[in-house]
FIRO-830267 format. One record per residue (C-alpha): x negated, z, y negated; residue in three letters. Coordinates in Angstrom, 2 decimals. Last residue first. Layout:
N
         X         Z         Y   residuo
         X         Z         Y       ALA
...
***
This chain:
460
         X         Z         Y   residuo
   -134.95    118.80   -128.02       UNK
   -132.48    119.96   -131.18       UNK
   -131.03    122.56   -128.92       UNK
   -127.27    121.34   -129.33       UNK
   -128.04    117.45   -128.64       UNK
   -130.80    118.07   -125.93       UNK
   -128.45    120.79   -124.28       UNK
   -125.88    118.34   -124.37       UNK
   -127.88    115.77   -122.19       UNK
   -129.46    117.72   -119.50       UNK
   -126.01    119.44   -118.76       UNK
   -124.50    115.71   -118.64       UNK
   -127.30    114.23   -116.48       UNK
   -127.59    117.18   -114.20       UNK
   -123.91    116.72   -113.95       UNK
   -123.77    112.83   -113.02       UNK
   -126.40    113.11   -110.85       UNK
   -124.83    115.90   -108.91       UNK
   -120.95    114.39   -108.96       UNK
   -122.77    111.74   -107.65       UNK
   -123.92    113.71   -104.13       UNK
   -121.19    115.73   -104.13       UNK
   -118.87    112.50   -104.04       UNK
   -120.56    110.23   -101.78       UNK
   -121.88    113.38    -99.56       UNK
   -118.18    114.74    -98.65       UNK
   -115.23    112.41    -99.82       UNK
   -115.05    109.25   -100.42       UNK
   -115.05    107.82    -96.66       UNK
   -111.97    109.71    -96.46       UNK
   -110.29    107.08    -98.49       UNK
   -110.24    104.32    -95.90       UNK
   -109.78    101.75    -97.75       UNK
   -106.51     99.67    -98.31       UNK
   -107.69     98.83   -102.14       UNK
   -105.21    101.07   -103.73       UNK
   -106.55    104.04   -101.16       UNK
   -109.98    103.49   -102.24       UNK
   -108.22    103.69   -106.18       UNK
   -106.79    107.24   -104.66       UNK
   -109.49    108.42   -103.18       UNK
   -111.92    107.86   -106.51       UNK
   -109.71    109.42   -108.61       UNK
   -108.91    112.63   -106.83       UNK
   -112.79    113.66   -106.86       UNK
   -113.27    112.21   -110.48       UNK
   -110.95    114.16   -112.00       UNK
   -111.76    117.06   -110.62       UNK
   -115.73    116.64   -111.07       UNK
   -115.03    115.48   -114.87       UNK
   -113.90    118.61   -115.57       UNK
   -116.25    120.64   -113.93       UNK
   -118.69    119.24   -115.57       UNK
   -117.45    118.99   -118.93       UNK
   -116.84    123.40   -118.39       UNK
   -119.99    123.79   -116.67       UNK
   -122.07    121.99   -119.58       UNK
   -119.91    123.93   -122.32       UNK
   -120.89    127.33   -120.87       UNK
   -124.60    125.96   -120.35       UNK
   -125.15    124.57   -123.73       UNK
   -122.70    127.81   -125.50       UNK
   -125.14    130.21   -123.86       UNK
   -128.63    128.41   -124.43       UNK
   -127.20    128.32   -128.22       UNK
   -130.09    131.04   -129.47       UNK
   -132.88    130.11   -127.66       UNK
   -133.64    132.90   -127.36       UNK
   -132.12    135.66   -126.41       UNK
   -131.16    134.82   -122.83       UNK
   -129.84    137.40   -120.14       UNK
   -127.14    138.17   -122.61       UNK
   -126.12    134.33   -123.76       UNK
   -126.20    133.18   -120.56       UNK
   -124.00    135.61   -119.09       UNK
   -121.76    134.77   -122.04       UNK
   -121.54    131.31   -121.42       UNK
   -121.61    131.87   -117.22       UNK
   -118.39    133.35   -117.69       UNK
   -116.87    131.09   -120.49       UNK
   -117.74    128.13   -118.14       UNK
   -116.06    129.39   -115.56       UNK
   -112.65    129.85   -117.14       UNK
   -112.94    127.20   -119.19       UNK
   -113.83    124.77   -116.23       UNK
   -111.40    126.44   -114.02       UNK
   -108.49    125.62   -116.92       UNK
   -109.92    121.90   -117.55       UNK
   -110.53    121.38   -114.11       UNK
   -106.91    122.09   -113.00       UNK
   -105.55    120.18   -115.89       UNK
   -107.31    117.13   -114.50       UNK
   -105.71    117.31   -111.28       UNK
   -102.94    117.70   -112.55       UNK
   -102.73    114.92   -115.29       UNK
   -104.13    112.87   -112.30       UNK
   -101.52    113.37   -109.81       UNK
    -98.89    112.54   -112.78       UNK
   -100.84    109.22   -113.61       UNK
   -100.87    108.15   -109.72       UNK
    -97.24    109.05   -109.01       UNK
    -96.35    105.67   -107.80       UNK
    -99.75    106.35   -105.05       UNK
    -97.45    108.86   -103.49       UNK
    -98.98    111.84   -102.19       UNK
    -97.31    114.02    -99.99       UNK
    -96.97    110.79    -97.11       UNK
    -99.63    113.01    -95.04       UNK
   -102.63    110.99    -94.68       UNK
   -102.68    110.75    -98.58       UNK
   -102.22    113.92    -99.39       UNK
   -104.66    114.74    -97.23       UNK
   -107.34    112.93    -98.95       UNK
   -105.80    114.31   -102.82       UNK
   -106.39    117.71   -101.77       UNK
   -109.84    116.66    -99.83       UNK
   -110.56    114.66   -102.70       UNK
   -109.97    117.80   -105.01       UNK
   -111.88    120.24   -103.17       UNK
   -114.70    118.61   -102.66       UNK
   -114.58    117.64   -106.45       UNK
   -114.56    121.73   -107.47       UNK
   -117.44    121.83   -105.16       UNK
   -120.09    119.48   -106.42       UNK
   -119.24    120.39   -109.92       UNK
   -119.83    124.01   -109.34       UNK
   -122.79    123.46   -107.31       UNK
   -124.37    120.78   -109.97       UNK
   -123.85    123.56   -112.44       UNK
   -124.71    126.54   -110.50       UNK
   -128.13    124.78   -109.62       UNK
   -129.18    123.21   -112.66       UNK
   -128.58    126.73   -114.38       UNK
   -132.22    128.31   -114.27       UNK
   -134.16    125.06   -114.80       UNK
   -132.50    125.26   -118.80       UNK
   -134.34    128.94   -118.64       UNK
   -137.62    127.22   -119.10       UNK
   -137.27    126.27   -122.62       UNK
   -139.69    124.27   -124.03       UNK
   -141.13    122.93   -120.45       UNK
   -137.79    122.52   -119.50       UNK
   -137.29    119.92   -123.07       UNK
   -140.65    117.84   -121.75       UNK
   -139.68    117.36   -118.22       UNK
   -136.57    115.92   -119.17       UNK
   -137.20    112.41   -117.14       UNK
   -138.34    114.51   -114.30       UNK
   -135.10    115.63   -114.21       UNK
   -133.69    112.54   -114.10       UNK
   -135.95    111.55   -111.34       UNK
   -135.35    114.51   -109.50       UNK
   -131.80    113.89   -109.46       UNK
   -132.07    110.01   -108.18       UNK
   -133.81    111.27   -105.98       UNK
   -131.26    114.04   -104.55       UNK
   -128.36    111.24   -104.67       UNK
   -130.88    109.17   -102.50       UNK
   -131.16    111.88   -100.05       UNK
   -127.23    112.58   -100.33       UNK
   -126.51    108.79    -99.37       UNK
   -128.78    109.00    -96.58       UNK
   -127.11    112.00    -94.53       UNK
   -124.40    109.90    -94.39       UNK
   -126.71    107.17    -92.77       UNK
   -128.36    109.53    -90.48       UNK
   -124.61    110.90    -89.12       UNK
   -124.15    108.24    -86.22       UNK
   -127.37    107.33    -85.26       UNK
   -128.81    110.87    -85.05       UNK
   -126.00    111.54    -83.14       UNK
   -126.77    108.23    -80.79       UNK
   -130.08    109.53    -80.60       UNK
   -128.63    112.71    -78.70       UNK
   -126.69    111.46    -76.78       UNK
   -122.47    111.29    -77.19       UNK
   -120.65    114.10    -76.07       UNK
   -120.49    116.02    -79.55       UNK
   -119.53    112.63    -81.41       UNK
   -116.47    112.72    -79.10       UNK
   -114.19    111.87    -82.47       UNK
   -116.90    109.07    -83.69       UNK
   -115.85    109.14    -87.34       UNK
   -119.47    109.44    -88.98       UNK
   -120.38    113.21    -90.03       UNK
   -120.28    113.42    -93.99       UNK
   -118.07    116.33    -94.01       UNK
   -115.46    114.25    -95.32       UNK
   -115.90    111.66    -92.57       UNK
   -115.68    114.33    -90.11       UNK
   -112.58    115.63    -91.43       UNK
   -110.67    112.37    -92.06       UNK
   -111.52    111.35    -88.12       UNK
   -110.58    114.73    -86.97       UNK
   -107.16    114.17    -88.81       UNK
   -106.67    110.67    -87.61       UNK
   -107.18    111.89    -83.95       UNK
   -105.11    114.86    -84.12       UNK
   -101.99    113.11    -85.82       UNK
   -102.54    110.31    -83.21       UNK
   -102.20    112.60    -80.57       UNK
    -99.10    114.24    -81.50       UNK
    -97.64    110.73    -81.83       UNK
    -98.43    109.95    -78.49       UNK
    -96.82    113.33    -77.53       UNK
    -93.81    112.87    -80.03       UNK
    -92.69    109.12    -77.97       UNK
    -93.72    105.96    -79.37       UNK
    -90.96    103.21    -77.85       UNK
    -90.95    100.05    -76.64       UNK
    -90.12     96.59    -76.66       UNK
    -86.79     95.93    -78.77       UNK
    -85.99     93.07    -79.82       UNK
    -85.65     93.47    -83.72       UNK
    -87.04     89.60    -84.10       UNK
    -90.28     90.32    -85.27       UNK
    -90.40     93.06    -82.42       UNK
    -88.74     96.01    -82.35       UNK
    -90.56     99.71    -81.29       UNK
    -88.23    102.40    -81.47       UNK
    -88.88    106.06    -82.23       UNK
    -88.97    109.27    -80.12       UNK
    -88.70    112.98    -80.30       UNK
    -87.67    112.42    -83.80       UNK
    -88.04    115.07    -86.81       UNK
    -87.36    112.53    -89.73       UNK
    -90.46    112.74    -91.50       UNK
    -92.88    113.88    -88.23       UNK
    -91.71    110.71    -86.82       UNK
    -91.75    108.21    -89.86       UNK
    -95.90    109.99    -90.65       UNK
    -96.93    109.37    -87.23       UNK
    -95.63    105.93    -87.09       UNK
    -97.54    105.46    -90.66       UNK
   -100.92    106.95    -88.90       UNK
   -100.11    104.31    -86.03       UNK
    -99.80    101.90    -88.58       UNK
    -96.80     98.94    -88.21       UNK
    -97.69     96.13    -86.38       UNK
    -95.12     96.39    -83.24       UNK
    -92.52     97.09    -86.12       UNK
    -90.90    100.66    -86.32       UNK
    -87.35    101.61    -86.19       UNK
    -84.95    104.23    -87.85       UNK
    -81.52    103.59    -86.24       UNK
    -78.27    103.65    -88.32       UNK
    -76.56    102.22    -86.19       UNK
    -75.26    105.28    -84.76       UNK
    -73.49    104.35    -81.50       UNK
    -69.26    105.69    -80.58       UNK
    -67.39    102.32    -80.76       UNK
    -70.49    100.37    -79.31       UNK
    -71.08    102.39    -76.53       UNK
    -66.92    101.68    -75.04       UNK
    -65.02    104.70    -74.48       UNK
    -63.35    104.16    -71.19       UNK
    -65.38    107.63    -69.93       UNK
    -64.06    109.93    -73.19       UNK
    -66.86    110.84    -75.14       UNK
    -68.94    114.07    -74.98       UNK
    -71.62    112.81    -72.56       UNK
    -72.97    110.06    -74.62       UNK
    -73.10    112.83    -77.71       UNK
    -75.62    114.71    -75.44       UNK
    -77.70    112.10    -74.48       UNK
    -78.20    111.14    -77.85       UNK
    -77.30    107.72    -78.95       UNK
    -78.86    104.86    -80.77       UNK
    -77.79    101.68    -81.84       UNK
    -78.02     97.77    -82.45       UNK
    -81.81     96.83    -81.20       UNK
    -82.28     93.26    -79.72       UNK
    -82.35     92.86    -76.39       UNK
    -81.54     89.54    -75.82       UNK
    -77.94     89.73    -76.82       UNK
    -77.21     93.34    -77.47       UNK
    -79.11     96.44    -77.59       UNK
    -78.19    100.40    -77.57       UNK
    -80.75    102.77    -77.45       UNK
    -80.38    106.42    -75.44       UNK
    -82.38    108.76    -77.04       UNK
    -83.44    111.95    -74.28       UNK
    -83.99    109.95    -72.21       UNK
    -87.33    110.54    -73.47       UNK
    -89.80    108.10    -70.72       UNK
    -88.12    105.77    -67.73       UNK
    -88.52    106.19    -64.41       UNK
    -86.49    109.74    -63.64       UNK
    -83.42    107.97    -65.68       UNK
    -82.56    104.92    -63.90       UNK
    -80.11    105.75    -61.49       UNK
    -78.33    108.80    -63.39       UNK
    -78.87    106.70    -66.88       UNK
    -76.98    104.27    -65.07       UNK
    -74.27    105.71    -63.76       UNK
    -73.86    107.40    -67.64       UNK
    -73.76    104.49    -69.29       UNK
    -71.31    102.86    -66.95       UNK
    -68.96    105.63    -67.38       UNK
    -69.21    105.55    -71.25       UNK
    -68.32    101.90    -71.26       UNK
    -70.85     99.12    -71.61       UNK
    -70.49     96.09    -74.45       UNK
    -73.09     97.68    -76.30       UNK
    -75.58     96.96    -73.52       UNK
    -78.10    100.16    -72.80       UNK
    -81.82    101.20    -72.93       UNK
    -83.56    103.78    -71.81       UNK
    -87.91    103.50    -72.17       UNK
    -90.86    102.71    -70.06       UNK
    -92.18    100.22    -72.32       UNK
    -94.57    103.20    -73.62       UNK
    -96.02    102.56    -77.35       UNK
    -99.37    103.14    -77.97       UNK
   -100.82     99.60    -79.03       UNK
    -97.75     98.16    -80.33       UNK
    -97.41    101.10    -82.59       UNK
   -100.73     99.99    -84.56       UNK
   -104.18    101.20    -83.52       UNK
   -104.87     99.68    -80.61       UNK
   -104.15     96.60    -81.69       UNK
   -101.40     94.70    -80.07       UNK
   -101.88     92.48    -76.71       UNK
   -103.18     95.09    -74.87       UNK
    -99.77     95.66    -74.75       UNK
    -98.47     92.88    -72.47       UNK
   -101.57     93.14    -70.26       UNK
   -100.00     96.39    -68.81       UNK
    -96.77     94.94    -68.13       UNK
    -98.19     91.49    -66.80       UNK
   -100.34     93.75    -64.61       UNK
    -98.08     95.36    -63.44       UNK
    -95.46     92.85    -62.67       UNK
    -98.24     91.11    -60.65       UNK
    -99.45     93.27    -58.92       UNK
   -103.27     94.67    -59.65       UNK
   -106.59     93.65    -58.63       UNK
   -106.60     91.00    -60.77       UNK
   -106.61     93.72    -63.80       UNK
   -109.16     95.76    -62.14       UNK
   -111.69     92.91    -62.48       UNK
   -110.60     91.95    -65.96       UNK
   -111.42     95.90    -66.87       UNK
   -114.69     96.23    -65.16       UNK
   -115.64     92.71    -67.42       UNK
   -114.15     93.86    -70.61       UNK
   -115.84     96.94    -70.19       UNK
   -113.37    100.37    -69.96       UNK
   -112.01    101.70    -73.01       UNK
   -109.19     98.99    -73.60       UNK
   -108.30     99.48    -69.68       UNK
   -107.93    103.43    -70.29       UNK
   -105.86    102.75    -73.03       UNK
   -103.62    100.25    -71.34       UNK
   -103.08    102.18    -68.30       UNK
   -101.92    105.67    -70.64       UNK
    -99.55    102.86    -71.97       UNK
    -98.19    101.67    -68.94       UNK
    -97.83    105.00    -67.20       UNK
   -100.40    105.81    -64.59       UNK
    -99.52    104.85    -60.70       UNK
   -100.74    101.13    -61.03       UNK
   -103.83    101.88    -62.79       UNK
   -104.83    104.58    -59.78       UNK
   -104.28    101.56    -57.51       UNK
   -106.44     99.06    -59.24       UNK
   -109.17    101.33    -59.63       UNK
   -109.39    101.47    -56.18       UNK
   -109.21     97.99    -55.67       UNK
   -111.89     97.45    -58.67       UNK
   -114.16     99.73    -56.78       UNK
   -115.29    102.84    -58.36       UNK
   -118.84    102.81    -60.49       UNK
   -117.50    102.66    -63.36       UNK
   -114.56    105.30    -62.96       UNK
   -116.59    108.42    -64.08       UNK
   -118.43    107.23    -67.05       UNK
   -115.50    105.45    -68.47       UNK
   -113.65    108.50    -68.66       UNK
   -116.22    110.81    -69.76       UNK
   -116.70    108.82    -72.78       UNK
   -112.59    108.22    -73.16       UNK
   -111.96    112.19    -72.91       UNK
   -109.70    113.15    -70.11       UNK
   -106.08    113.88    -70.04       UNK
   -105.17    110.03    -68.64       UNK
   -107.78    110.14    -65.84       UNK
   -106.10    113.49    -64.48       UNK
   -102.60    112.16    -64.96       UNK
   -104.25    109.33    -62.67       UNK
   -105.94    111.41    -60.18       UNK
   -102.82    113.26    -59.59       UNK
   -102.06    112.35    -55.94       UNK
   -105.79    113.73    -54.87       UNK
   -108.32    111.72    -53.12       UNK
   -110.07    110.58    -56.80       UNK
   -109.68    114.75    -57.43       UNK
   -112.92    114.93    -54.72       UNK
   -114.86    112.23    -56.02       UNK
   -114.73    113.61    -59.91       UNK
   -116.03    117.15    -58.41       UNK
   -119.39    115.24    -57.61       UNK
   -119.83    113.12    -60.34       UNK
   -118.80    115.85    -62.79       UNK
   -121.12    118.38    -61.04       UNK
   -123.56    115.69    -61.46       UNK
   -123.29    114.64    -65.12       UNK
   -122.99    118.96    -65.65       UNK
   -119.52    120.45    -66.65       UNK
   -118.38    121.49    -70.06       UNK
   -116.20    118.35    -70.69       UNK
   -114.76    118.74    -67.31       UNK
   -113.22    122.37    -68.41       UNK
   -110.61    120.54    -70.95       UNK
   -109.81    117.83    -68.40       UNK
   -109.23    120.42    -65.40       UNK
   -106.90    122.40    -67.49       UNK
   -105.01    118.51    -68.45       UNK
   -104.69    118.00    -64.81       UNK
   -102.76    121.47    -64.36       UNK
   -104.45    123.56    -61.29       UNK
   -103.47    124.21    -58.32       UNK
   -104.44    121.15    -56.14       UNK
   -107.69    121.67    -57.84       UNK
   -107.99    124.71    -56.59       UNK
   -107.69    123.69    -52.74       UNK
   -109.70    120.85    -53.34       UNK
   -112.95    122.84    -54.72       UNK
   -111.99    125.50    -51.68       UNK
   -112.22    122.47    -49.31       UNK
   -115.56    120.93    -50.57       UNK
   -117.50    124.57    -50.99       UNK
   -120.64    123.03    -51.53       UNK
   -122.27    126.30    -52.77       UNK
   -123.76    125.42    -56.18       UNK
   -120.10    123.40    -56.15       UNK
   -117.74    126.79    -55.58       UNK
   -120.31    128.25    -58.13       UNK
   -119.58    125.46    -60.77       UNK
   -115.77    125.32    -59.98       UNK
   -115.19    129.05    -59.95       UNK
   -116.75    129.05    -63.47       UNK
   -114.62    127.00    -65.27       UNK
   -111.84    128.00    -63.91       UNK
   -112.90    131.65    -65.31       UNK
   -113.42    129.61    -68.72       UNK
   -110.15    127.87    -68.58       UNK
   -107.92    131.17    -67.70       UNK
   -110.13    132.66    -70.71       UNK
   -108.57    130.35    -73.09       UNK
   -106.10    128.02    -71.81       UNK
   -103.96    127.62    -69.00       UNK
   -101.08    125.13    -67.70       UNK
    -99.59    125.89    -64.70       UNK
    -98.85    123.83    -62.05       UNK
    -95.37    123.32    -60.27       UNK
    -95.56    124.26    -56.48       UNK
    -95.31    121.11    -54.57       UNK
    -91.98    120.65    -52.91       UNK
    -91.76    120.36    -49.11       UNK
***
């Protein structure tokens, strides 16, 4: 009999499910839990597991580990919740579900799991399996190595268009984007590529390497996931190779690996420009290990914020002459503080993105710098002459404050697309520069600055 096809659902579908699996467990309803899980898409019962209780998890975990799709279950879910639920299974167990997920989806959840839970599972499978699976654990995790599939179409040069398309018809429902058909020869190594569509427009005695593109664009087991990501979304693939150092080919990264890398590398630039670690299930984790996590960000704007008082302290005597200087500190160091946001992020995305080339450096800064000249001027001229109405006396307080937020502003942009881009010279992570690193100097640096003219220009 053929299953009924399950539907994915999202928004208020997921919260209804949502709810008709925490009453059908408040009442112990075993066989109606079942029932809708057998209906439901794995990934819909992913997103509404991370709202569930420890125990309602526990419980409703035990109940889709009977089910057929308990692996494409395990491979939607997040890693913490993951790890959580199969720890206490039995390696055979385990064993089993490893052997029905796909190779790579088995390697992740094996990397996540305790070296020790994860050895034990590993024995527990066959041996082709396991040699499969251990094969890419091999690579880093975060290079194409580590989330490629090995599940892919390949075919001998030397094969005709009829024996292409036999096996394609035997092989095809095991293997991942058929879509690509790659053409090797000798060991294995890359030649070719076809689409399944120009295979089948070619006469049958038509031999694959008369009609292949060779022309293939091909990543190294090493190469960056983000840069993988980048090559893909470049050249619109659905797919692309994965050769070893000697162009064998071993795998390939398919768009909805690649999808997830471009969501995981952008919530890691975002929380790390807003200052909050780059833990991506930092809202699962405990509580302590939150505090953990986004205390030492937090740390660099407290000492930014002493180091602020201090040199304001340090012009204690020139506020007391004219109190309206205190007036300003805040729009000034604001204005700095977010005209550099902006820029790093600009320049931070740029980055992840391919849009900014590090050969353009000089040009990226001219902009960059132009754009805080003109905001500065504008800004500054507004706050100038506000300055100078609400405040007789002294008599420059309006040209101190208008020129303050213009060299401030200034230097902000410059400084917020400069820093990224020398992190990015030195292979560092530049989204580390961004958020409370750069607010927090831009702040000493333009209290220091405002502080500083106003001493030169109001004879202090």
């Amino acid at each position: 009999m053929e299953k009924t096809p399950k539907r994915e659902m999202i928004g208020l579908e997921g919260r209804v499910l949502l709810d008709t699996l925490r009453r059908l467990h408040r009442r112990g309803a075993t066989e109606n839990i079942a029932k809708l899980i057998n209906k439901t898409h794995p990934a819909d019962l992913a997103w509404v597991f991370r709202s569930l209780s420890p125990v309602e998890q526990k419980d409703i975990f035990q109940i889709i580990a009977r089910t057929d799709f308990v692996s494409d279950f395990l491979s939607e879910l997040d890693s913490s919740i993951m790890v959580e639920l199969v720890t206490g299974l039995s390696p055979d167990f385990m064993a089993d579900i490893v052997t029905r997920m796909a190779s790579d989806d088995a390697a992740d959840l094996l990397e996540a799991l305790p070296e020790e839970i994860a050895h034990e599972i590993r024995t527990n499978m066959e041996a082709d399996d396991r040699q499969e699976v251990e094969e890419l654990l091999k690579y880093d995790p975060q290079t194409a190595g580590g989330i490629m599939s090995p599940d892919f179409m390949y075919l001998d040069e030397d094969l005709t268009v009829e024996d292409a398309i036999n096996k394609v018809q035997k092989r095809s429902e095991e293997k991942e984007m058929v879509f690509y058909l790659y053409i090797t020869h000798g060991e294995g190594q890359l030649t070719g590529v076809l689409s399944l569509r120009e295979l089948l427009l070619h006469p049958m005695h038509r031999q694959l390497r008369n009609i292949m593109n060779t022309n293939v664009i091909s990543v190294t087991t090493d190469t960056d996931q983000e840069e993988v990501a980048h090559i893909v979304s470049q050249y619109n693939l659905l797919a692309v190779p994965v050769v070893d150092a000697t162009f064998k080919l071993v795998g390939i990264v398919t768009v909805d690996d690649i999808i997830d890398v471009l969501r995981e590398e952008a919530t890691e630039d975002f929380l790390q420009m807003a200052g909050a670690g780059k833990e991506q299930e930092i809202l699962l984790k405990p509580l302590h290990k939150k505090i953990i996590l986004r205390a030492p960000w937090l740390l660099a704007s407290w000492i930014g914020g002493v180091g602020a008082m201090f040199i304001i302290n340090s012009f204690q005597g020139e506020l007391q002459r004219v109190l309206a200087l205190a007036s300003f500190i805040p729009i000034i160091a604001g204005m700095g503080g977010n005209i550099a946001t902006q820029s790093s992020t600009i320049i931070v995305r740029g980055l992840a993105t391919g849009r900014v080339n590090m050969n353009q450096f000089f040009q990226i800064m001219g902009k960059e710098l132009a754009v805080g000249v003109v905001l500065g001027s504008l800004f500054g001229l507004l706050l100038g002459v506000l300055a100078y109405f609400k405040y007789t006396s002294p008599l420059y307080l309006g040209l101190v404050v208008g020129l303050s937020v213009f060299l401030v502003m200034t230097m902000a942009a410059t400084i917020g697309s400069l820093v990224p881009m020398i992190l990015k010279k030195f292979n560092v992570d530049a989204a580390i520069a961004t958020g409370p690193f750069i607010t927090t100097s831009i702040d000493v640096l333009g209290v220091s600055l405002y502080f500083t003219i106003a001493k030169i220009f109001l004879h202090l």
